[in-house]
Phi, psi and omega in degrees: 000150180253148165273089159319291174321293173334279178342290189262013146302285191295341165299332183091353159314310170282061170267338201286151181283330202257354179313303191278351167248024189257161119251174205345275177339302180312296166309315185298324178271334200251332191240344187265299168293033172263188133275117230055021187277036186257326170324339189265299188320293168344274173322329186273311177294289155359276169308339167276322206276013179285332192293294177302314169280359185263352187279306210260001181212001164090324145004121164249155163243173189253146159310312183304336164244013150293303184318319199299294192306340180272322183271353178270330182289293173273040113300330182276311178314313185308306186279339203245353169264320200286139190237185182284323155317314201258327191303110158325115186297147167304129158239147218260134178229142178247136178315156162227124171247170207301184183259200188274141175121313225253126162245149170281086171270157148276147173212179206197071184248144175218173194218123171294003198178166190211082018279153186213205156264129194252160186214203182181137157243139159223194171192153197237144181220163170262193188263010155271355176084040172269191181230109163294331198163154155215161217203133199226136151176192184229132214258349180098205181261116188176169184278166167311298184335304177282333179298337179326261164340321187281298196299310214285351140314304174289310164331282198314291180353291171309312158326275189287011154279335173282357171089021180254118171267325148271093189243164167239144187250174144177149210234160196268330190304113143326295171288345170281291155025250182325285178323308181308311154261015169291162140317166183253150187265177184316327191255358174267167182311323156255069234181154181197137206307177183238168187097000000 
C-alpha cells in the first residue's frame, strides 16, 4: 500500500518544515510555479491517479512503484518539453579509475515499460581499467526502479564472492541512490524492528 508521508519523503519535500502544515493553494505556489516545479505537479497527478484506481477497481500500489512512475513521467516530460534554447549544452563525461586495492562497478538497469521486460549490465574494472568481468541478463516483467536495484544488488554480490571488499559502485539512477542511501523507513518490508 502507498504512503503518502513516505512519497514526498523520499521527493525530499518534506525537509521544508511547512510542507506538512500548508495547504494545496500553498504548495501549489512554492512548489509548482517554480523551476522545476514539474516534479510536485508530476507528483499530485500520480497520486491521484493511484488514489482514484484503489477507489474504483480496488488496486493498492506499492510505494516503490508509485515513485518509479513518478520519476519516469517526468523524465519523459523533462525531454520531451525541453527544447534547444533551454537544453543544457553536452558535457563530456569520462570513466575515472579507482586507486590500488579499490574495484569499480558499473551497473545498468532499464525497462521497456514500466512496468515491462527489464534487463541489466554491468562491468567490473580494476585501477589499470582492465575488465575484471562483465554481466548481463534479464529480470523479468518489472519497473526501471527494480531492475536498478536488482543489477546493483547482483554487481556487488559478484565482487564480493570475488573476493573484492573495496568497491566502488556507480549508477547513472539518481533515485535508486538516494533510496539506497536514505534510512530505510519502519513500514518498509525489510526493515526490522528495533530492540
Amino acid at each position: 500500500m502507498y504512503d503518502l508521508f513516505f512519497i514526498w519523503g523520499a521527493l525530499l519535500f518534506n525537509k521544508d518544515t511547512n510542507f506538512n502544515s500548508q495547504d494545496f493553494n500553498w504548495w501549489f505556489k512554492h512548489y509548482a510555479l517554480v523551476p522545476n516545479g514539474s516534479i510536485f505537479v508530476i507528483t499530485c497527478w500520480i497520486l491521484w491517479k493511484v488514489r482514484n484506481h484503489k477507489v474504483f477497481n480496488g488496486n493498492d500500489r506499492v510505494n516503490w512503484v508509485c515513485l518509479s512512475h513518478i520519476y519516469s513521467l517526468h523524465s519523459d516530460v523533462v525531454v520531451h518539453l525541453s527544447n534547444d534554447a533551454t537544453q543544457k549544452p553536452i558535457r563530456q563525461v569520462k570513466w575515472i579509475p579507482p586507486l590500488d586495492n579499490i574495484i569499480k562497478v558499473n551497473v545498468d538497469g532499464s525497462s521497456l515499460s514500466n512496468p515491462g521486460r527489464s534487463g541489466f549490465e554491468g562491468l567490473i574494472r580494476n585501477n589499470n581499467s582492465d575488465w575484471l568481468l562483465d554481466f548481463s541478463g534479464f529480470c523479468g516483467i518489472t519497473s526501471c526502479l527494480e531492475a536498478e536495484l536488482y543489477v546493483i544488488f547482483h554487481g556487488l554480490r559478484i565482487a564480493y564472492d570475488a573476493g573484492h571488499i573495496n568497491i566502488i559502485l556507480e549508477s547513472h539512477s539518481r533515485m535508486t541512490l538516494d533510496l539506497i542511501m536514505s534510512d530505510v523507513q519502519s513500514h518498509h518490508p525489510t526493515s526490522f524492528p528495533s530492540g
